[in-house]
N, C-alpha and C positions, 0 to 999 in steps of 0.2 A: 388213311389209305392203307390197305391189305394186300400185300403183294404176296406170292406164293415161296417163298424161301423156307428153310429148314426149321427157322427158328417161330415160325409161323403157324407150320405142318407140324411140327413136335410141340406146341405149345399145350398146355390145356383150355379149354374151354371160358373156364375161370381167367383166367391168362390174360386169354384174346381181349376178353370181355372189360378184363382193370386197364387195357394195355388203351383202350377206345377214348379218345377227347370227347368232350363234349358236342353234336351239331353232326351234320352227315360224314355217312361213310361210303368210303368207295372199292369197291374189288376191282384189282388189277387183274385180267386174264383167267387164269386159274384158280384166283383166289375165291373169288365166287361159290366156289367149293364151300364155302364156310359158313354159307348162309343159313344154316340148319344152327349156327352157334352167334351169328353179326345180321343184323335185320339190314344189311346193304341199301344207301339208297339210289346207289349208281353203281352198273358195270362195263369199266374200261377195257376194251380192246383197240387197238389200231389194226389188228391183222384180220386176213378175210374174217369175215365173219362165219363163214360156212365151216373153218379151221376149230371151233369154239364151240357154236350152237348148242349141237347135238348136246355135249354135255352141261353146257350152261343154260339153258333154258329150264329146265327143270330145275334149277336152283333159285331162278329170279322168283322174287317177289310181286304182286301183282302190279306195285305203286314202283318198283326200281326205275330207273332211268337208263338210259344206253348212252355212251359214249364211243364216240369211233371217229375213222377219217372220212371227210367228204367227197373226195376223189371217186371214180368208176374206176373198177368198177363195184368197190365197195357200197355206195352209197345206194345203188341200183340191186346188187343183193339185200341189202337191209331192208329195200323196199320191196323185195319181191319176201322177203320174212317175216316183214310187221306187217303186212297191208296199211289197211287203215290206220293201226296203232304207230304212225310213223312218229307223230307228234311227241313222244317219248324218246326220241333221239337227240342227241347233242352232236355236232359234228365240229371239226376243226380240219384246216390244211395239213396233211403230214409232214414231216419234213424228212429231207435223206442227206444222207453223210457222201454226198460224193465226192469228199476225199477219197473215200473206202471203196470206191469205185471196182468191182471185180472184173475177172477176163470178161463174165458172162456179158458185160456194159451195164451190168445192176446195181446200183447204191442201195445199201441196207436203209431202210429207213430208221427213224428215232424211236428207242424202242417204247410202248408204252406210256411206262411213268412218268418218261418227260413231259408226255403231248398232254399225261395227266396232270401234273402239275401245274404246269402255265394256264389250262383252264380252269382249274380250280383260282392261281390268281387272278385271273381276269377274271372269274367272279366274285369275288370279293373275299377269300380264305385270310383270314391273317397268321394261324398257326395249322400246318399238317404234321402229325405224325404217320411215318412211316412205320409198317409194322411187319414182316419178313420180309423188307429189302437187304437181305442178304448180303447180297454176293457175291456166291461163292458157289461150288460146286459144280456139275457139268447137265444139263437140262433139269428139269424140274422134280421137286420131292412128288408133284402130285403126277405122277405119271411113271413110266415102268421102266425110262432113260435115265431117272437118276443115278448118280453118281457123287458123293462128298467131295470127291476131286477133281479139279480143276482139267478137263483136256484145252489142250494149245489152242481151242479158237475160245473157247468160256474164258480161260487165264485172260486174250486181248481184250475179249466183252466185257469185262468187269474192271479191267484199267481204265477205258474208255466211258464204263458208266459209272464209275468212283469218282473221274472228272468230272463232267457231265454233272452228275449230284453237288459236287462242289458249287461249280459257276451257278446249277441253279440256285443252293444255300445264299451263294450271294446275290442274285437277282432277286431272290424274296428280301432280303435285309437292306436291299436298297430300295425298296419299297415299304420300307414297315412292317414285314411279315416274317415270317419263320417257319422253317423246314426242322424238322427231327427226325433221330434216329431213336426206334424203341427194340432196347436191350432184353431178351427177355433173360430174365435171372437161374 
């Protein structure tokens, strides 16, 4: 799995490529980007889709797969995107943190990689590496808000998803699988 972190976006080529297990691969969000260097055979978003498209679509593959949440009014844009090509969808429930509850009454939902990960073991993954799951820094290398340093809402997002990663490491190894972290050197 290819998330869009630094160490990701600064990789080379060569890199990305030794850094890949063996059996599919999946871009998280942004990572997509990549596909000119990783033949993707899935790309995960949980966020609109209409948030993403524009630039993601011209990076899919013809054979890739979609992943996303099944909720409206997501699932109802993907359908007004793919048409008939619906069939290439994967979909799951999202889940939200309402603990994190804001004034606005909106629970963030789970970002991503998580909703990524539990379908990947629900289908049957026994070993995923991760490969610029970072993080760290404040929005994304691949975009024009990056920043290497942490602003006070990225510092809470990255304690929360440093946990988050843990209990999932252990929800795989209580199953027989494994999560990785890849270091690039």
């Amino acid at each position: 799995m290819v998330c869009e972190g630094p160490s990701a976006c600064y990789a080379s080529s060569e890199a990305l490529l030794g850094a890949l297990l063996p059996g599919p691969c999946v871009a998280v969000n942004r990572a997509i980007m990549f596909s000119d260097v990783i033949p993707f055979d899935a790309w995960a978003t949980m966020d609109d889709p209409r948030n993403l498209w524009g630039m993601a679509k011209k990076h899919l593959h013809e054979r890739t797969k979609l992943f996303s949440g099944d909720e409206a009014p997501n699932i109802l844009i993907w359908r007004d995107i793919l048409g008939d090509d619906v069939g290439k969808l994967y979909t799951r429930s999202p889940t939200y943190m309402d603990e994190l509850t804001g004034s606005d009454g909106l629970a963030p939902m789970m970002p991503t990689l998580f909703h990524t990960l539990a379908w990947l073991l629900q289908v049957g993954a026994k070993r995923v590496r991760l490969i610029g799951c970072d993080m760290e820094g404040s929005g994304s290398p691949i975009g024009p808000e990056w920043s290497p340093e942490n602003d006070r809402g990225f510092h809470l997002r990255w304690q929360v998803e440093r946990e988050m990663l843990r209990l999932s490491q252990e929800h795989y190894r209580a199953r027989g699988a494994r999560i990785e972290r890849w270091q690039r050197s």
